[in-house]
C-alpha positions as CSV (number, residue, x, y, z in Angstrom):
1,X,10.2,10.1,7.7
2,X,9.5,8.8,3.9
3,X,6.1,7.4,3.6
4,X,5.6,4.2,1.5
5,X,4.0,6.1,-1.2
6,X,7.1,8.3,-1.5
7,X,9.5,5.4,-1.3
8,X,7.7,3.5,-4.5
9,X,7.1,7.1,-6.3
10,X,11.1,7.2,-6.1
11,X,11.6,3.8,-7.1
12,X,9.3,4.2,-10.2
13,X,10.3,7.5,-11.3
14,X,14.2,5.9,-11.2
15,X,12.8,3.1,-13.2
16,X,11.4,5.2,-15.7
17,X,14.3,7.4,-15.7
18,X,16.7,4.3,-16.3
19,X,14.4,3.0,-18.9
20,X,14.6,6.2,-20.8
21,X,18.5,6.5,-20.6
22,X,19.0,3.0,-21.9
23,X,16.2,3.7,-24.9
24,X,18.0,6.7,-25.8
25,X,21.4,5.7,-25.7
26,X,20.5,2.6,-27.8
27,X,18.7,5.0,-30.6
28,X,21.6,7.3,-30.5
29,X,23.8,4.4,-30.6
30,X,21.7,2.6,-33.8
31,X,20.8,5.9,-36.1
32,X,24.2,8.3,-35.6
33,X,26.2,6.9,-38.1
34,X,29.3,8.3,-36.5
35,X,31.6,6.8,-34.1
36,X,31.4,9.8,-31.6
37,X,27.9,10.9,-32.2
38,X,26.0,8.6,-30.3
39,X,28.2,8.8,-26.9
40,X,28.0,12.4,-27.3
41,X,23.6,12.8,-27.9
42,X,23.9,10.5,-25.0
43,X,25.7,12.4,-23.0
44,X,24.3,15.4,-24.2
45,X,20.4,14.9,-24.5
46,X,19.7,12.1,-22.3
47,X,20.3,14.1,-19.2
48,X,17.9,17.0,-20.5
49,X,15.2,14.3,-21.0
50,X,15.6,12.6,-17.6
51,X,16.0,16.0,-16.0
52,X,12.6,16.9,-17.6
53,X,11.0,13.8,-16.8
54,X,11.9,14.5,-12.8
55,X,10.6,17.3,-13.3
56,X,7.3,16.4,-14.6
57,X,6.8,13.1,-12.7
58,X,8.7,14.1,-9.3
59,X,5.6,16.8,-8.6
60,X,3.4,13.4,-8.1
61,X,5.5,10.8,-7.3
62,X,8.7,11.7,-5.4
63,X,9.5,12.9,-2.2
64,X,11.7,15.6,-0.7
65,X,15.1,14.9,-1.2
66,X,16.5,17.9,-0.1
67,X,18.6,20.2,-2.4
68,X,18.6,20.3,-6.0
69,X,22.4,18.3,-6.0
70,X,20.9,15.3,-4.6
71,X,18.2,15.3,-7.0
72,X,19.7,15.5,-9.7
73,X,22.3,12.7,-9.1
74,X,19.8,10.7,-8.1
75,X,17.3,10.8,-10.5
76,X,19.3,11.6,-13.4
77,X,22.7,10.6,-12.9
78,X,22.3,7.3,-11.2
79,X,19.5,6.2,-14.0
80,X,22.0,8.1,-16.9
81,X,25.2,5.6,-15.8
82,X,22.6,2.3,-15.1
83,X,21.0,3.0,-18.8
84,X,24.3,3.3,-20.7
85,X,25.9,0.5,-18.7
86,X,22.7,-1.5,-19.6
87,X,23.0,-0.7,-23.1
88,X,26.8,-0.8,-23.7
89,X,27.5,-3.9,-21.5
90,X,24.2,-6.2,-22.0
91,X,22.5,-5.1,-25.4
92,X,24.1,-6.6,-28.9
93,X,26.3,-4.3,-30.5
94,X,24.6,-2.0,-33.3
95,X,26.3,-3.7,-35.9
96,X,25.2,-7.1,-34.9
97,X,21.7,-6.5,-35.1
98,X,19.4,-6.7,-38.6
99,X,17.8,-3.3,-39.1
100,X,15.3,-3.2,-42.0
101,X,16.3,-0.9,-44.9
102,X,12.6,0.5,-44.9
103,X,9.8,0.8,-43.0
């Protein structure tokens, strides 16, 4: 039985986790000049971070989920796909968005 505690130390840590993925992919997405490069970081980077995060944050706040497949699709997968849908499908396109030239 999941305690309450457990079941909002999940939610949280997927919040974060889906945060990060859709902060990330929009950085990779606005600095890589290449058409490629930012789906690639994305897919390539993003998962290291959230797996890391999990990690870190999953000693306090998450609960048993079992084995190490269903942790990792759901607290890294599930937030990776949420992020870049968030980014790609609700967030401006880079190109429509002023960036300054300089800090």
């Amino acid at each position: 039985m999941v305690s309450v505690f457990e079941a909002v130390g999940l939610l949280v840590l997927l919040g974060i986790n889906t945060t990060l993925a859709a902060v990330l992919t929009r950085v990779f997405r606005t600095r890589l000049d290449t058409r490629w490069g930012g789906a690639l970081y994305t897919l390539l980077l993003t998962p290291v971070v959230l797996l890391i995060v999990t990690l870190f944050l999953g000693q306090v706040l998450g609960p048993n989920l079992g084995d190490a497949a269903t942790v990792f699709g759901l607290t890294v997968l599930v937030p990776l796909t949420v992020g870049i849908a968030f980014d790609y499908f609700w967030m401006p396109a880079p190109e429509d968005v002023e960036v300054p030239d300089t800090l």
